[in-house]
C-alpha positions, 0 to 999 in steps of 0.5 A, spaced: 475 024 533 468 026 531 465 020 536 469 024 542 467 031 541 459 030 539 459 025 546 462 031 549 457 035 546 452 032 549 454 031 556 456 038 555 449 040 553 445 035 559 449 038 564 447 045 563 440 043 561 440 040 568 442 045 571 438 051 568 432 047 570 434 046 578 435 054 578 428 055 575 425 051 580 428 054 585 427 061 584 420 059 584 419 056 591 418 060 597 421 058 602 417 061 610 424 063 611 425 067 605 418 071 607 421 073 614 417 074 620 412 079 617 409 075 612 406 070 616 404 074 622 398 072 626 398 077 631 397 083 627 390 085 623 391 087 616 389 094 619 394 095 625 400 093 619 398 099 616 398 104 622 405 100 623 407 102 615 405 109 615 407 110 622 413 108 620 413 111 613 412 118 617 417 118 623 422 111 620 428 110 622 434 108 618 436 104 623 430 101 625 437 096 631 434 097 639 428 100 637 421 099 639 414 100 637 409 101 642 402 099 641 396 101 645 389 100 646 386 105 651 379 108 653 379 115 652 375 121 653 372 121 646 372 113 645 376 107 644 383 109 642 389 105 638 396 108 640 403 107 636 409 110 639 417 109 638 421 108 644 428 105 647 425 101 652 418 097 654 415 097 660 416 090 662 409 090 668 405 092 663 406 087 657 401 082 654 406 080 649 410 082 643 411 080 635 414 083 630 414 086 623 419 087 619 425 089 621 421 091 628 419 089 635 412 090 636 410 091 643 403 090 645 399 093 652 392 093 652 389 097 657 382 097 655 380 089 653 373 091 650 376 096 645 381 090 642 376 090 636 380 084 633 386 089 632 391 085 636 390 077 636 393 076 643 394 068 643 398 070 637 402 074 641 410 071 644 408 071 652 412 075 655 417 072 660 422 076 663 425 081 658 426 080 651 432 079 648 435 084 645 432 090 648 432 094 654 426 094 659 426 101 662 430 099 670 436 099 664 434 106 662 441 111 660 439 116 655 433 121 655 428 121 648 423 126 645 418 119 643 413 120 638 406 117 638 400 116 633 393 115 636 387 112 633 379 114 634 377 107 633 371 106 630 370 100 628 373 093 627 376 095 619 375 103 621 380 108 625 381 116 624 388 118 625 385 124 631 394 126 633 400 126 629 407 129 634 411 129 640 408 127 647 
């Protein structure tokens, strides 16, 4: 009887200790589709992440579902200019490509070539095809918004001045 319940014992004991090692292995490994798209992505510079994020800390949503962040390279009367608004659509002529960050689609148009500082890495970027799936292109516009929109004095490729914060 003693025999039996030691045996027991220890296979008991071996299961468990197996078991304890296969989950601590497990919880230290890192799996591309645990990190989600925002980690590896390529597309985005460092700087434009952090214009996202803080765009996105000012005007969030709570459900971010349909929602676009549109971002924009553009000459302005007062130098090169990086813009990030929300919107409900994309306008389908004007994409360069898209990715993602986070829980969110990021739209890129680039209107000024020579001011893409290496903010935005275009062969990064998934082409545009015909649409997006998931999203409305503006001849499927239905309801009216008051977007808001953020813009950028670029000054240098790891340098941009917030110059406005608000409605268009």
């Amino acid at each position: 009887m003693k025999r039996y319940f030691s045996s027991a014992l220890l296979i008991f004991l071996c299961v468990n200790l197996l078991a304890c090692r296969d989950r601590q292995s497990n919880e230290n490994e890192i799996n591309e589709s645990d990190l989600g798209v925002d980690t590896v992505n390529l597309a985005l510079s460092p700087i434009v992440k952090r214009v996202i994020d803080d765009f996105d800390d000012y005007f969030g949503f709570e459900n971010p579902d349909g929602i676009i962040y549109d971002i924009s390279i553009y000459d302005g009367k007062d130098g090169p200019l990086l813009m990030i608004n929300w919107n409900l659509y994309y306008h389908k002529d004007d994409i360069i490509g898209y990715s993602y960050w986070k829980d969110h689609l990021i739209v890129y148009y680039e209107y000024c070539s020579e001011c893409n500082l290496g903010y935005i890495d275009k062969n990064q970027l998934i082409p545009f095809a015909d649409s997006i799936p998931g999203y409305k292109d503006y001849t499927f516009a239905e309801e009216q918004f008051d977007p808001v929109k953020q813009e950028y004095l670029i000054h240098s490729p790891d340098s941009l001045e917030l110059i406005y914060s608000g409605s268009f």
